[in-house]
C-alpha positions as CSV (number, residue, x, y, z in Angstrom):
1,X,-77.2,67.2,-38.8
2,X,-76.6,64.4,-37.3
3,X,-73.8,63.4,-39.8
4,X,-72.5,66.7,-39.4
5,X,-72.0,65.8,-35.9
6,X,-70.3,62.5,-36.4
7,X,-67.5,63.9,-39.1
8,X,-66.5,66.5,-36.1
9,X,-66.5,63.5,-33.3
10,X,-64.8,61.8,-35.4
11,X,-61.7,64.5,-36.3
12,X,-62.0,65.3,-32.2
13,X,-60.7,61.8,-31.6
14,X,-57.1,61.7,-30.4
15,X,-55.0,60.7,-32.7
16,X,-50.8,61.2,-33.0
17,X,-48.3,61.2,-35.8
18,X,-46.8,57.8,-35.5
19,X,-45.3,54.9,-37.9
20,X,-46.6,51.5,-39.0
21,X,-44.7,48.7,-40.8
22,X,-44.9,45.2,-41.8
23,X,-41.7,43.0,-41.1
24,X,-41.3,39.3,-42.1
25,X,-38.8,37.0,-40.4
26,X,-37.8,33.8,-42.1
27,X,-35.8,30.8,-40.4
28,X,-33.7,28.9,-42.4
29,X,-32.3,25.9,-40.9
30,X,-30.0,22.4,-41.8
31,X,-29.1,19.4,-40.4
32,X,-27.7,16.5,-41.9
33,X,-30.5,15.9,-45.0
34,X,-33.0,17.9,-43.2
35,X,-33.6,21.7,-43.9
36,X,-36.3,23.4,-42.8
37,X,-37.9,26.7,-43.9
38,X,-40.2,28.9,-41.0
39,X,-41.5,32.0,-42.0
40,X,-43.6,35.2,-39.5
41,X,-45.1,38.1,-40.4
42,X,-45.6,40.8,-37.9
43,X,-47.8,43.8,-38.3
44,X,-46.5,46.9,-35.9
45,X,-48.4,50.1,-35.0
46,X,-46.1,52.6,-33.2
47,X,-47.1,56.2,-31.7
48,X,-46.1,58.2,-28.7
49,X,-44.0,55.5,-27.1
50,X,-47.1,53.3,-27.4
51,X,-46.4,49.5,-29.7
52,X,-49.0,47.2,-31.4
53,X,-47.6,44.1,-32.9
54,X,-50.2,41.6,-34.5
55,X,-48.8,38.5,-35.7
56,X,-51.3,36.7,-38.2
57,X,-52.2,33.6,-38.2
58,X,-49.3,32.4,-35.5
59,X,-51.6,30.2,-33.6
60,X,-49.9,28.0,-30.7
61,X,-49.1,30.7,-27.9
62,X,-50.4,33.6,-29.9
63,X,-53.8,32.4,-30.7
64,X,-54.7,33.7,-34.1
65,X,-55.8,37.6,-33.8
66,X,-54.7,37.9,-31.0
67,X,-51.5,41.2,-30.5
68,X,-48.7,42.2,-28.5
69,X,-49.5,45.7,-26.5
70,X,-47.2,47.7,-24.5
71,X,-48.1,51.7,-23.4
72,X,-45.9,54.4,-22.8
73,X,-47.7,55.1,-19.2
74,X,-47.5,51.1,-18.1
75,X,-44.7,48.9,-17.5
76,X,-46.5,45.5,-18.1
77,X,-46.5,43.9,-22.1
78,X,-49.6,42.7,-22.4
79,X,-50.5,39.7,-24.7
80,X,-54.8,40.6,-25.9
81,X,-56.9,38.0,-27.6
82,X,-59.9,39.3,-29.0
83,X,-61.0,36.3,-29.5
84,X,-62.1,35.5,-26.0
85,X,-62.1,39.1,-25.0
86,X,-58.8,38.7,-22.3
87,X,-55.3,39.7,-21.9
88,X,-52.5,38.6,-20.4
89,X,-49.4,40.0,-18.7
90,X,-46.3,38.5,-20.9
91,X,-43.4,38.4,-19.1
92,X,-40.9,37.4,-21.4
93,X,-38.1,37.7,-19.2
94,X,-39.3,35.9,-16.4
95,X,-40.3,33.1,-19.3
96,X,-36.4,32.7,-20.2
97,X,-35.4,33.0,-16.9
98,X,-37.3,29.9,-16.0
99,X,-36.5,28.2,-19.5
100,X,-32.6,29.1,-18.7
101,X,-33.0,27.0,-15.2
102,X,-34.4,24.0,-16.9
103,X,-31.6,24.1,-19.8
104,X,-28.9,24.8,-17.1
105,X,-29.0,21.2,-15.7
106,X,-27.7,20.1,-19.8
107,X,-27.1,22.7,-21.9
108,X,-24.1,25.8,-21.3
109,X,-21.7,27.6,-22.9
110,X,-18.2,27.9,-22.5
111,X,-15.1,30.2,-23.7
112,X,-17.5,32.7,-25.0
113,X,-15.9,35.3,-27.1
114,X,-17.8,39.1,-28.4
115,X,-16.4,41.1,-30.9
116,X,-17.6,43.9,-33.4
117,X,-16.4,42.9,-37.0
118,X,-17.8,46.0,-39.0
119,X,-19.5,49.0,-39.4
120,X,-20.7,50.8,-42.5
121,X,-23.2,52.5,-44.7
122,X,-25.7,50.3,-45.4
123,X,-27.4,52.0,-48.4
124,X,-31.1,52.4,-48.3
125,X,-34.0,49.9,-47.5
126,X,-37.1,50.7,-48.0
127,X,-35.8,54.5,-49.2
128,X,-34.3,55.2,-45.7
129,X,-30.8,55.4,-45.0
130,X,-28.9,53.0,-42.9
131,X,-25.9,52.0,-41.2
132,X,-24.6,48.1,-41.2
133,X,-23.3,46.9,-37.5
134,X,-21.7,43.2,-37.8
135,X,-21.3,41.3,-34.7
136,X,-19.6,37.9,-33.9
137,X,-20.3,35.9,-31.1
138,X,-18.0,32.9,-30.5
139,X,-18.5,29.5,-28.4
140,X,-18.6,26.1,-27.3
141,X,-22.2,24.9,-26.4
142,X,-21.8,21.9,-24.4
143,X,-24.2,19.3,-24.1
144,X,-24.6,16.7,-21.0
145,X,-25.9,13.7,-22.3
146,X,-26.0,10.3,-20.0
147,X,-23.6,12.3,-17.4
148,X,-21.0,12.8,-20.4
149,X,-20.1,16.3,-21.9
150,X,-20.3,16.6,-25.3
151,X,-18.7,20.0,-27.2
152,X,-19.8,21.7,-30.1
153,X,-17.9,25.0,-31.2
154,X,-20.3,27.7,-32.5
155,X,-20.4,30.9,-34.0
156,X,-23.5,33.2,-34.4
157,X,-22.9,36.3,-37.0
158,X,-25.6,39.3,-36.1
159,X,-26.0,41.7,-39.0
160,X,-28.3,44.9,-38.6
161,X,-29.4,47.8,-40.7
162,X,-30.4,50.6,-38.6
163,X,-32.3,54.0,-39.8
164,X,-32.0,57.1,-37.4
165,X,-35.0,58.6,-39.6
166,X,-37.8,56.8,-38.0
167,X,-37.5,58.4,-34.3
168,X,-40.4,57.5,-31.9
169,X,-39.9,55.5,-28.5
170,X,-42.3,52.7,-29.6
171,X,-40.1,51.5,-31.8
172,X,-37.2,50.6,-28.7
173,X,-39.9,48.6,-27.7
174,X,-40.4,46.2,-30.8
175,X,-36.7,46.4,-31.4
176,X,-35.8,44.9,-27.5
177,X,-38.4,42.5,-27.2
178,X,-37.1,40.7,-29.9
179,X,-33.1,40.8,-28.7
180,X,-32.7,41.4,-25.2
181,X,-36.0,40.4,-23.3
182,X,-36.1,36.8,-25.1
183,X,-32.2,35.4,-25.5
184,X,-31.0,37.8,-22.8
185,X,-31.9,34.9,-20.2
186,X,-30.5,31.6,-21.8
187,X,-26.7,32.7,-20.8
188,X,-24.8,35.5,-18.9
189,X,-23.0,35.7,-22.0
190,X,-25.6,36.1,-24.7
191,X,-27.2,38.9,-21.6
192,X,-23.9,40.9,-22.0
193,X,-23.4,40.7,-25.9
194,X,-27.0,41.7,-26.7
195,X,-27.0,44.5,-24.0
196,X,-23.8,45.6,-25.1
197,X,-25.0,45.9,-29.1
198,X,-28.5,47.5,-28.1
199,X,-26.4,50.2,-26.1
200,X,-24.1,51.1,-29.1
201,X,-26.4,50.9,-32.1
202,X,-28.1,54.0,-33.3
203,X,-31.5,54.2,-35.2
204,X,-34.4,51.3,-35.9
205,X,-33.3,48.1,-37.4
206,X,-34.8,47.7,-41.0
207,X,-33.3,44.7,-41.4
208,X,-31.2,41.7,-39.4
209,X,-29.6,38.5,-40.7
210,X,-28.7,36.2,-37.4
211,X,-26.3,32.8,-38.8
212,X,-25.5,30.2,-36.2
213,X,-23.3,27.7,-37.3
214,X,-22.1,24.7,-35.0
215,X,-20.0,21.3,-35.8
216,X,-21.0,18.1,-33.7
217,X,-18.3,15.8,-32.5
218,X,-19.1,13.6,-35.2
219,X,-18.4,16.6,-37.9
220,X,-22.1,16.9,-38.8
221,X,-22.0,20.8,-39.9
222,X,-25.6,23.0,-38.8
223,X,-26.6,26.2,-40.0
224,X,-29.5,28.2,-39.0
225,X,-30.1,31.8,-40.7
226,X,-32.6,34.2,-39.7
227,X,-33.5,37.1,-41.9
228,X,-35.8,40.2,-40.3
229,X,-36.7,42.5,-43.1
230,X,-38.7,45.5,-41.9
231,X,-41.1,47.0,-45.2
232,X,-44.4,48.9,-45.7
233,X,-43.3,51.5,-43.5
234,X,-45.9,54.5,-43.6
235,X,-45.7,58.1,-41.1
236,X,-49.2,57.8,-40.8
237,X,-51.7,59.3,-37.4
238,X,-52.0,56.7,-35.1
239,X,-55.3,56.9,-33.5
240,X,-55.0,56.5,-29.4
241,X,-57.8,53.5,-29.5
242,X,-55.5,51.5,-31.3
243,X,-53.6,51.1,-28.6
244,X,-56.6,50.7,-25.4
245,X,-57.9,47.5,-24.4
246,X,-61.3,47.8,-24.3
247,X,-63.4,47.9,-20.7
248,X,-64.9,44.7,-20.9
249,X,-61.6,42.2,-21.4
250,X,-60.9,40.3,-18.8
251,X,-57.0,39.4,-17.5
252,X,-56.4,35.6,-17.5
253,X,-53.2,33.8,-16.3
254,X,-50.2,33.1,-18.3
255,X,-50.1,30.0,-20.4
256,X,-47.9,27.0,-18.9
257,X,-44.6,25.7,-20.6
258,X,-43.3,21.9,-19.9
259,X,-40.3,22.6,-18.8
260,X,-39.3,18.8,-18.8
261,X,-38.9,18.5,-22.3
262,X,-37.2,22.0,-23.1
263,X,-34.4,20.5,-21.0
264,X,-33.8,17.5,-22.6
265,X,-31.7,17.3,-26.0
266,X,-33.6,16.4,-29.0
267,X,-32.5,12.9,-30.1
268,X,-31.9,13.6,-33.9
269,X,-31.0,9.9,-36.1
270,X,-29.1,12.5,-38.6
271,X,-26.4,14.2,-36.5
């Protein structure tokens, strides 16, 4: 009897049509003789507006377990770490904003130029449809250094694959945080370009390819490329607990950033 009762508690819990979906992003960069390959996994669940993103093994500011959580029916994006039991609200455009103050004093960009190269059918990824928007963002980033203003003309190609088939409003919310809440607050200019793509692009990118290449004065050529691919991607019932923090988590303040060095120029003996 008793197992009766648990099988119809447990089909009485709430649960919602909804999607989940692994996506990997790798960073490749180079400088002079030095490249450098970063790669991050990120595990989403997505129902009813509601977004779970868990990012294994990250470590530094995302201690490892811990998840990104944003609700339909509350504002705030909440950082949870299991493994102390707390949470934090993650701001991560108040974060840039005071990142973009501290970069201000040597770091900005100049003669910035937006343009929309492309648009196209992007074949199938993951056996959904897409559409393939190509962006070009180009500038000078100049660099203060000992009171002198170094130049370094740059371009950043964006490339997206977008699927209208996978329609719930969770998945705005994995799609922004990545573009507009994060970059959005380093420049004026990157602000506009980004707002001005997320406004015209239709669907859920399945996939983006990001290529920044600048030339120092001294003709040293950089290239950094970052790949998103979305995959795994299952129309699955979400159950509601997946996205509740539990009762007995406790809200703790957001970690500290040093400020001081994001504002100074790395010294690098190859450029």
């Amino acid at each position: 009897m008793r197992l009766r009762w648990a099988v119809v508690l447990l089909l009485a819990a709430p649960s919602f049509a909804g999607v989940t979906y692994r996506s990997v992003t790798k960073i490749e960069s180079g400088a002079g003789k030095i490249p450098t390959t970063q790669e991050m996994s990120i595990q989403a669940w997505i129902s009813g507006g509601n977004a779970k993103t868990e990012m294994p093994g990250s470590g530094g500011v995302f201690p490892a377990g811990s998840y990104m959580l944003k609700r339909a029916d509350n504002a705030a994006m909440l950082m949870v770490n299991p493994g102390d039991k707390s949470y934090i609200v993650w701001d991560p455009e108040k974060m840039m904003r005071r990142i973009s103050k501290a970069l201000q004093s040597a770091y900005r960009i100049e003669d910035a130029k937006w343009e929309k190269v492309s648009e196209e059918d992007g074949g199938p990824i993951d056996g959904y449809p897409t559409e393939h928007y190509h962006y070009r963002f180009t500038y000078n980033m100049v660099i203060t250094l000992d009171g002198k203003d170094e130049r370094a003309p740059a371009t950043m190609d964006q490339e997206f694959w977008t699927t209208e088939k996978l329609a719930d409003p969770g998945l705005a919310v994995t799609s922004s945080y990545g573009f507009v809440q994060e970059l959005s607050g380093l420049s004026p200019e990157i602000e506009q370009m980004l707002r001005a793509e997320m406004s015209e692009m239709k669907g859920f990118a399945l996939k983006q390819v990001w290529t920044i290449r600048t030339t120092t004065d001294g003709d040293q050529k950089f290239e950094q490329k970052m790949t998103t691919t979305v995959s795994d991607i299952q129309v699955v019932d979400v159950p509601e607990s997946v996205f509740v923090v539990p009762a007995e988590y406790r809200e703790k303040q957001p970690p500290t950033f040093d400020l001081e060095k994001v504002s100074k120029p790395a010294q690098d003996p190859e450029l």
